[in-house]
C-alpha positions, 0 to 999 in steps of 0.5 A: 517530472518538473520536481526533478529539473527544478532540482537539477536547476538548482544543483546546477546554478551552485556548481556554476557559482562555485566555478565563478567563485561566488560561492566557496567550493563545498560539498552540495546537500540534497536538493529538496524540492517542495510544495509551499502550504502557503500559495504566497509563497509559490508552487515550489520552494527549495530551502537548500541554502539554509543546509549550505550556509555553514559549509560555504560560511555565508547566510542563507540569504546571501547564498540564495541570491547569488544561486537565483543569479545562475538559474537558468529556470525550465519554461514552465516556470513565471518567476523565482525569488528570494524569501527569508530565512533563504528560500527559493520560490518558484511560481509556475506560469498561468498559461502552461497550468492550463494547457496541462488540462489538454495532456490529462485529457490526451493521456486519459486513463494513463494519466499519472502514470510514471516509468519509475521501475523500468520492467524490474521484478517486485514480488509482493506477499501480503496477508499470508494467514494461518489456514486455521481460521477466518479473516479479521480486520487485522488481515484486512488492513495489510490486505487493502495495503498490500493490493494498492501498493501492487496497483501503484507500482505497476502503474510506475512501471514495475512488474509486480506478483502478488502472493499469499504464502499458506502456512500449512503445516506445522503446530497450529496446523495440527492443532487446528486438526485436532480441534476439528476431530474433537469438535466432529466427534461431538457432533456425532455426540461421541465424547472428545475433549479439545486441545488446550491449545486448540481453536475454540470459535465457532467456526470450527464448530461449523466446519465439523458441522459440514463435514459430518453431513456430507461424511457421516461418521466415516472419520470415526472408523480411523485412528484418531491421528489419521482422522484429524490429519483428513480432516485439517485437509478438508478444513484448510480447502475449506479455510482457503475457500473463504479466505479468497472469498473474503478477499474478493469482496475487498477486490483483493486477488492474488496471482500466486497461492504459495504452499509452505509444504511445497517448500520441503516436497520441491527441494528448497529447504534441503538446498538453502540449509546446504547453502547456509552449511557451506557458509558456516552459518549452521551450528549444532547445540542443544540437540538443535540446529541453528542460525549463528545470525551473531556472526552477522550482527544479531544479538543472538543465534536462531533455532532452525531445527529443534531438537525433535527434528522438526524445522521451525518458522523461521527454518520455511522462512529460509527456505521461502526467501530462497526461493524467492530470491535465488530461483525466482530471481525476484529484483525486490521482495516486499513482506508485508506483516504483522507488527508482532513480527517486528524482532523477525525482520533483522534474522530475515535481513541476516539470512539474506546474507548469509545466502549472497543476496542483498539484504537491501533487496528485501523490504518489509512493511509492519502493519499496526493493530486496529481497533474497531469502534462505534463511535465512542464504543470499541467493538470486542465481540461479534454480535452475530457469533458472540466470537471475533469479529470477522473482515466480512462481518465489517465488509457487510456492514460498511461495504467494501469501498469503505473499508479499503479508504478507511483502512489507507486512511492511515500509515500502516506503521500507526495503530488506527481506530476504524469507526463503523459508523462513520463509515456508512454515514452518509455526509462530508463527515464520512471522507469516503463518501465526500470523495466518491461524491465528487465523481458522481457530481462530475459524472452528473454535471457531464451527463447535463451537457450532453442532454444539452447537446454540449461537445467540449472537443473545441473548447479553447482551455486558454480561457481556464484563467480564474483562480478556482479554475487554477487552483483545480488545475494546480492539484491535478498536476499533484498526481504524478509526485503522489504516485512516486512518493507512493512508490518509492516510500512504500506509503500508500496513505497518501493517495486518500489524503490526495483524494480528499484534497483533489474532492475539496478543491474540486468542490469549492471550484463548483460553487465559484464557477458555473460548469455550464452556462450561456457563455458557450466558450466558457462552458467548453474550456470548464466542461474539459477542467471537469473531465480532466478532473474525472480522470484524475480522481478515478485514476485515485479511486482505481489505485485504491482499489475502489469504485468511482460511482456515476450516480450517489 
């Protein structure tokens, strides 16, 4: 990537300076390479003489000179120089800027594209609820993050599994049974009480509604503790069911649907408390088990086991990076959760370990709260259910594409507001509306010069010399950095603020030049910018998760 041997130029023109002594013998800062927001000041810029000025005691300016004295600069670049308070500028030439349409056009749908992972294993596991409930816009957030993460790493050469890791047992499990065992009986209008802490929506109701049409009263004959244990197997199914559905309308599948349970039936939990024992990381106190995560940094220990013998969360947590890790042998484990589970990242990180993994090898993304609004309104409450609001409920209303953009819109470390309104409206204020219009502007403008008989195959991109044409040109060769720092960073908020800034752009091109007019030359090279630009914003669309639409 040009970024990167630009890099190496500069690193490279230091340590040569400083062999020739005309820079003192230093320790060299991190070669930065950026994009100025000022097209005066070039298509790259580098400020690493403003970090080396006090270590080789010289100013910036003065360092920057002599560097731009040993450059030796790749082809693709016109002219470099220097600019206060001691950049290096770096513009690219004309020439090449257009022939990098013919590459795009050549690469096709491979376009941006990168070999960032060479093959490794990532495993990445996402939304990962409770089977007690439905979706909500919580869920849908960390869904759309996680899905489009997956799609761009794989495009950057890594093999990536995405997995929904079902808690199924436990507290809220037995809760949610008998929630459902009280909410049967009273549909059979037989007497029953909820749980204090059972759940109370109207799903549940429905749910028991369900099962007394296809079961009758059959649950009624057992004991109340063998009823409610059938009947939270038959609500999880059902709980599963629609939670998948969800997820497909949001074009979220997963490749892997892994049970809590299976943890303590295959073994796992067993062999990662015996790994844990032989570590002496395991201590008896209180009547309880627990991780002495103080020996390894925390603030405090761990309660694996309580003191009524049964495992906690955090004890299938063990047993669920265990398995990820030491038998799976994932290379990277990505977790994306919920911000309330900001305290558990630094046990996770001490249990790994404690297991002789490298805590580095797992990262885990917090996904903020996110609040729904009408505008100026906050939506608390369904007006279909007069319950929570539902990820479907908000799915129907604004339509799965809008949801993934809006839900990408932001970093998933900030609290977001997802305005319902702005959502369907359909202007140039609604961001996802003015970026699928551009394709379907594209797609219209290539329709027209096919009916006109136009074949661009022969068009000579030489002729793309405009500034418009340039500039178009400029933010399409973006997409392959957009992509690393996507990957690398984790931050897939990127790729809807590249889509907005690839549709403006394109747009103002538009209005400046005439795709297709009498001068047929023209018209060719213009008609290849175009598809190039097709590409590279549905290539945007794709990893978002989203449709690139042909007509509006």
């Amino acid at each position: 990537m040009l970024k990167q041997e630009l890099a190496r130029c500069l690193q490279q023109a230091v340590l040569e300076a400083q062999q020739r002594g005309a820079l003192a013998t230093a320790a060299l800062p991190d070669v930065i390479i950026e994009h100025p927001q000022n097209a005066e000041h070039g298509d790259f810029a580098s400020g690493f003489p403003l970090k080396l000025a006090r270590s080789v005691r010289m100013s910036p300016m003065a360092i920057a000179e002599k560097v731009l004295e040993y450059i030796v600069p790749p082809p693709q670049i016109d002219k470099l120089w220097v600019a206060p308070p001691g950049f290096i500028n770096f513009t690219l030439r004309e020439d090449w800027l257009s022939m990098e349409v013919e590459s795009m056009l050549a690469a096709g749908e491979s376009y941006g594209d990168i070999e960032l992972g060479k093959g490794r294993r990532v495993q990445l596991e996402f939304v990962s609820v409770n089977p007690t409930g439905p979706l909500h816009v919580g869920h849908g957030r960390g869904a759309v993050l996680g899905s489009t993460l997956a799609n761009v790493l794989t495009v950057s050469g890594y093999a990536v599994e995405k997995e929904f890791y079902i808690n199924d047992m436990g507290n809220q499990i037995d809760n949610f049974g008998r929630s459902l065992y009280a909410r049967y009986r009273q549909c059979l209008d037989k007497e029953a009480t909820m749980p204090p802490d059972g759940y109370y929506g109207n799903y549940v109701v429905d749910l028991a509604k369900e099962m007394v049409q296809e079961h009758g009263d059959r649950f009624l004959l057992l004991p109340e503790s063998e009823a409610a244990s059938q009947l939270v197997e038959v609500g999880i199914t059902r709980m599963l069911q629609r939670i998948k559905q969800d997820l497909e309308v949001l074009n979220v599948v997963f490749d892997i649907w892994f049970s809590e349970r299976s943890l303590y039936q295959g073994g796992q939990y067993d062999k990662a408390m015996e790994l844990l024992q032989s570590g002496a990381y395991v201590a008896k106190k209180e009547n309880a088990t627990w991780f002495a995560s103080s020996s390894l940094g925390e603030d405090k220990d761990n309660v694996l086991v309580r003191s009524d013998g049964s495992p906690t969360y955090f004890a299938s947590d063990v047993a669920y990076h265990y398995n990820k890790f030491l038998e799976r042998k994932f290379d990277w484990v990505i977790d994306i959760w919920g911000a309330d589970h900001q305290g558990h990242v630094p046990r996770m990180k001490a249990v790994l370990k404690a297991l002789g993994c490298d805590p580095e090898q797992l990262q885990v993304i917090l996904c903020q709260l996110v609040t729904l609004r009408r505008g100026e309104e906050i939506v608390k409450v369904s007006k279909r259910s007069g319950d929570i609001i539902t990820l479907r409920e908000v799915i129907d209303e604004v339509g799965s594409d809008a949801c993934r953009f809006l839900f990408l819109s932001r970093s998933a470390d900030s609290q977001m507001d997802f305005d319902l309104e702005l959502a369907k409206r359909q202007s140039a204020d609604n961001p996802v509306y003015y970026v699928q219009y551009a394709h379907a502007r594209i797609a219209s403008i290539l329709r027209f010069a096919e009916q006109q008989g136009m074949d661009c195959s022969q068009g000579d991109v030489a002729l793309l010399t405009t500034e418009p044409e340039l500039t178009l040109i400029r933010r399409l060769i973006l997409l392959p950095e957009v992509i690393e720092q996507v990957a690398v960073n984790l931050e897939p908020h990127h790729l809807p603020y590249y889509a907005q800034d690839l549709a403006t752009v394109f747009h103002s091109f538009y209005k400046q030049c005439r795709v297709v007019s009498k001068d047929e030359a023209l018209t060719k090279a213009r008609l290849k910018l175009v598809k190039a630009t097709q590409i590279a914003l549905a290539k945007v669309l794709r990893l978002m998760g989203m449709t690139a639409p042909e007509k509006m």
